[in-house]
Every structure is written in structure tokens, then in C-alpha cells.
KOLRO-606809 format. One record per residue (C-alpha): y, z, x; residue number from 1; residue in three letters. Coordinates in nm, 3 decimals, padded with zeros to 5 digits. Example, Ala and Ser with C-alpha at 12.3 -4.5 7.8 and 13.67 -1.06 7.14 Angstrom:
<recs>
{rec {-00.450 00.780 01.230} 1 "ALA"}
{rec {-00.106 00.714 01.367} 2 "SER"}
</recs>
This chain:
<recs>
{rec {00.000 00.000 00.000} 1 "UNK"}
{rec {00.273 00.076 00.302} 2 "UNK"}
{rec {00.205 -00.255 00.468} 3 "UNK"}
{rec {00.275 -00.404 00.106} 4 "UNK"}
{rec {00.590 -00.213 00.090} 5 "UNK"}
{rec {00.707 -00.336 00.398} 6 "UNK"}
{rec {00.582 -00.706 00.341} 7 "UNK"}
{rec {00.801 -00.643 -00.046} 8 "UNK"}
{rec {01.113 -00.549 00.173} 9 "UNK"}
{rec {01.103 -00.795 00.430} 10 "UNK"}
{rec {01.037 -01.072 00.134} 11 "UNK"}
{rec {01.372 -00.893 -00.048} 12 "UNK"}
{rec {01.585 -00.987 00.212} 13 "UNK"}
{rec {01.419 -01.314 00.294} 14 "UNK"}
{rec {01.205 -01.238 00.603} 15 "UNK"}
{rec {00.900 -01.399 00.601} 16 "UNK"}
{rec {00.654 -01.235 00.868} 17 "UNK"}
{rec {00.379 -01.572 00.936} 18 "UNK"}
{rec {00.167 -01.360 01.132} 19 "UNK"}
{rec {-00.027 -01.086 00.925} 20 "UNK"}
{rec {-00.337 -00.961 01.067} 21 "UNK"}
{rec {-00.493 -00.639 01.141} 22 "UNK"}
{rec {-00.373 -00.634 01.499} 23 "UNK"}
{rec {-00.010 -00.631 01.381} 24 "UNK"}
{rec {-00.066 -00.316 01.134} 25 "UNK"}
{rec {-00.014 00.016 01.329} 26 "UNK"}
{rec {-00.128 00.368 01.221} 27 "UNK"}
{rec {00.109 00.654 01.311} 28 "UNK"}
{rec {-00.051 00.999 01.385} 29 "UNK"}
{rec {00.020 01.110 01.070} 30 "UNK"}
{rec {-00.221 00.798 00.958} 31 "UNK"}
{rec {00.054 00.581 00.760} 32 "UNK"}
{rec {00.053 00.218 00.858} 33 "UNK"}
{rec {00.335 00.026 01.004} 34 "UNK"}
{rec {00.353 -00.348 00.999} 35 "UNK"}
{rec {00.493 -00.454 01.356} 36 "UNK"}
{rec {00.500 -00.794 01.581} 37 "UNK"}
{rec {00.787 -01.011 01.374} 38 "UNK"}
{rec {00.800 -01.262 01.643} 39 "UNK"}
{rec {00.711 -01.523 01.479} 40 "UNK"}
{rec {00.851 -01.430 01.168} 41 "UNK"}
{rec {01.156 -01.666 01.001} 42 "UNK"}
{rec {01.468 -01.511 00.827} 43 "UNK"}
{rec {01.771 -01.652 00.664} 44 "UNK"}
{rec {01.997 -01.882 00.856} 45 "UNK"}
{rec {01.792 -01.798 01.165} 46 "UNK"}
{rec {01.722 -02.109 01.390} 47 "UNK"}
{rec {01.319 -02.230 01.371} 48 "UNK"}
{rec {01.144 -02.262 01.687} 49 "UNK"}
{rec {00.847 -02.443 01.514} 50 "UNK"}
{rec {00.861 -02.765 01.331} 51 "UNK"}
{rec {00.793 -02.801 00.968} 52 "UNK"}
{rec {00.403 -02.795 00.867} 53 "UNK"}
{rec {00.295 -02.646 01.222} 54 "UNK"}
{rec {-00.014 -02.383 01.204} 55 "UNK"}
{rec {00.151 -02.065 01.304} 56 "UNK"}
{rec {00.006 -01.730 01.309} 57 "UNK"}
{rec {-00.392 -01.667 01.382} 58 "UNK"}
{rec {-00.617 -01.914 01.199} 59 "UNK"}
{rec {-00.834 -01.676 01.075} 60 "UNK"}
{rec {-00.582 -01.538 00.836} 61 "UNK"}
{rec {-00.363 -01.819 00.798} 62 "UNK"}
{rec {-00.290 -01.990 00.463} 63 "UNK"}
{rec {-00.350 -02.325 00.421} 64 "UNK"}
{rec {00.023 -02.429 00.307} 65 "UNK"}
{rec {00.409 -02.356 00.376} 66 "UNK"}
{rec {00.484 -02.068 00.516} 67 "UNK"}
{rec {00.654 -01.851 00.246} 68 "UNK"}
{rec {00.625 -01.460 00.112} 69 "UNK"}
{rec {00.316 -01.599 -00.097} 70 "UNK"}
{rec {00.158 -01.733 00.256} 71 "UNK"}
{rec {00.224 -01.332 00.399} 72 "UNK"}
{rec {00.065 -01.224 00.095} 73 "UNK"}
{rec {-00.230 -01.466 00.161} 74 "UNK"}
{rec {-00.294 -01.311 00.490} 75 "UNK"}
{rec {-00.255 -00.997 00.380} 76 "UNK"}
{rec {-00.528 -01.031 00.137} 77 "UNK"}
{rec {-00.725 -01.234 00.382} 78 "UNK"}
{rec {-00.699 -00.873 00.663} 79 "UNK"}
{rec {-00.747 -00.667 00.402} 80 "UNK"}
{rec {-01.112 -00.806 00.374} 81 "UNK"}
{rec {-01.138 -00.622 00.711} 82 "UNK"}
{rec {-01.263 -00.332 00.452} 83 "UNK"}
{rec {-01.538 -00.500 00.326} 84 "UNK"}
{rec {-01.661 -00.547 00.703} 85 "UNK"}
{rec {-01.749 -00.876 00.680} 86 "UNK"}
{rec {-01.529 -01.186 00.674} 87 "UNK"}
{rec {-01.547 -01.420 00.391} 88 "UNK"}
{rec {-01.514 -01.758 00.575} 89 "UNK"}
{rec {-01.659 -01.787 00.895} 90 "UNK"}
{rec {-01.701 -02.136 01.073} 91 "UNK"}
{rec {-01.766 -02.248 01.473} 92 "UNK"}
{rec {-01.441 -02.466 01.456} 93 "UNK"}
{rec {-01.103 -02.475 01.321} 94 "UNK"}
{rec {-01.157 -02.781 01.074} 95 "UNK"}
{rec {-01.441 -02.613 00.870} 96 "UNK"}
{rec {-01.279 -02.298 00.863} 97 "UNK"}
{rec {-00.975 -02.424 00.704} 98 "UNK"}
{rec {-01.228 -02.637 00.431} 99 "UNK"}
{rec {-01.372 -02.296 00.365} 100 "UNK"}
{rec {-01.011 -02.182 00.281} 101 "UNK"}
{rec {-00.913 -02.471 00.036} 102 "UNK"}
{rec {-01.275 -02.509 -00.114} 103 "UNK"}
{rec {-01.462 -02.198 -00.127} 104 "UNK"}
{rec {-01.416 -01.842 -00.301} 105 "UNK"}
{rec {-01.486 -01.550 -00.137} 106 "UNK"}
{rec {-01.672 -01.242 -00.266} 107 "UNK"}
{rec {-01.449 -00.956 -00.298} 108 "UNK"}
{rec {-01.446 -00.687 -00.131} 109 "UNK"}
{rec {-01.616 -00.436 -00.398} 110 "UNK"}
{rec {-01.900 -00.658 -00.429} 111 "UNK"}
{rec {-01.955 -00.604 -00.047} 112 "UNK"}
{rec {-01.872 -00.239 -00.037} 113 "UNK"}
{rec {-01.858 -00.046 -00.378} 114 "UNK"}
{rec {-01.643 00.266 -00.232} 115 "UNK"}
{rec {-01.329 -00.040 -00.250} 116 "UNK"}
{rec {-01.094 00.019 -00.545} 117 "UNK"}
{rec {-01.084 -00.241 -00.792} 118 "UNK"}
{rec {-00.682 -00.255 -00.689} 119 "UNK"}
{rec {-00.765 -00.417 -00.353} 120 "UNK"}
{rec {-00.970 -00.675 -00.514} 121 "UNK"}
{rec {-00.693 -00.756 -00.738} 122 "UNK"}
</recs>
């Protein structure tokens, strides 16, 4: 839920983050998580350093479209999987992983581990 908060924020004030993945969510001590590494991220009348419809971010929990708040949320679903301990698409190359994305549905995460709330499915 705090990673959503701070991927609702960011989206309020038109950041867009374009690299969401486990290895960019940090726990504190006192166990809350922190969303961190905006370098790739793009913001209102900011310059681009990428051209239009370049793969950015890790492919494994990329989106397969424009990067916009919907594509963070995308990835954010796609990490959150990390729960279930298994990952829904998996592929030896680039190309098939990216069919997966556009063509197949992944379980979700309850049916792989019943202790998930419904809420993270949705």
C-alpha cells in the first residue's frame, strides 16, 4: 500500500517513475517501504533522454506500451507477483517474454499462495 501511495503522489504531480521493480522498493527498519531509484523517471517539462517508444526500465516488469502512470501501475502489479514466489511469464529471450505479456493471463497471486489478500489480486 506505501509504494502505491507514493506511485499516487508522484502520478499527482505528473512524475512517472518507468522503472518499478522490487529492487527499487526499500524497507526502513521500522519495515515501511520506500519507493527509490527515479532515474529514469520523466516529469513535466523535464527534457527526455530516451526517444519515443524505447524499452526503458527492466523487461521483466515492463509494460508492453507508452510509458504513462498506468505503465507504473503495470509494473507494480507485475513486482508485486514477487509474493506469490513465482513469476507469471517466464521465457529464455526477450521476444517471447514480451508475447507472454500481450497474449497470456497470469494466475494471480492467491491461486499460487492462499495467505494473499484478495486486494492484491485486484
Amino acid at each position: 500500500m506505501q509504494v502505491c501511495q507514493a506511485l499516487e503522489y508522484a502520478h499527482q504531480i505528473g512524475i512517472v517513475h518507468r522503472d518499478i521493480k522490487p529492487a527499487n522498493v526499500f524497507l526502513t527498519h521500522d519495515g515501511e517501504a520506500k519507493l527509490g531509484d527515479f532515474g529514469l523517471a520523466i516529469a513535466p517539462e523535464q527534457p527526455r533522454l530516451t526517444i519515443e517508444g524505447m524499452l526503458v526500465g527492466t523487461a521483466l516488469h515492463a509494460p508492453d506500451h507508452v510509458q504513462t502512470p498506468r505503465s507504473d501501475l503495470y509494473s507494480f502489479a507485475r513486482c508485486s507477483t514477487k509474493c506469490s514466489r513465482q513469476t507469471p511469464f517466464l521465457a529464455d529471450d526477450l521476444r517471447s517474454m514480451m508475447l507472454q505479456h500481450l497474449q497470456a493471463t497470469p494466475e494471480p497471486p492467491s491461486a499460487l499462495v492462499p495467505e494473499i489478500p484478495a486486494a492484491l489480486d485486484a
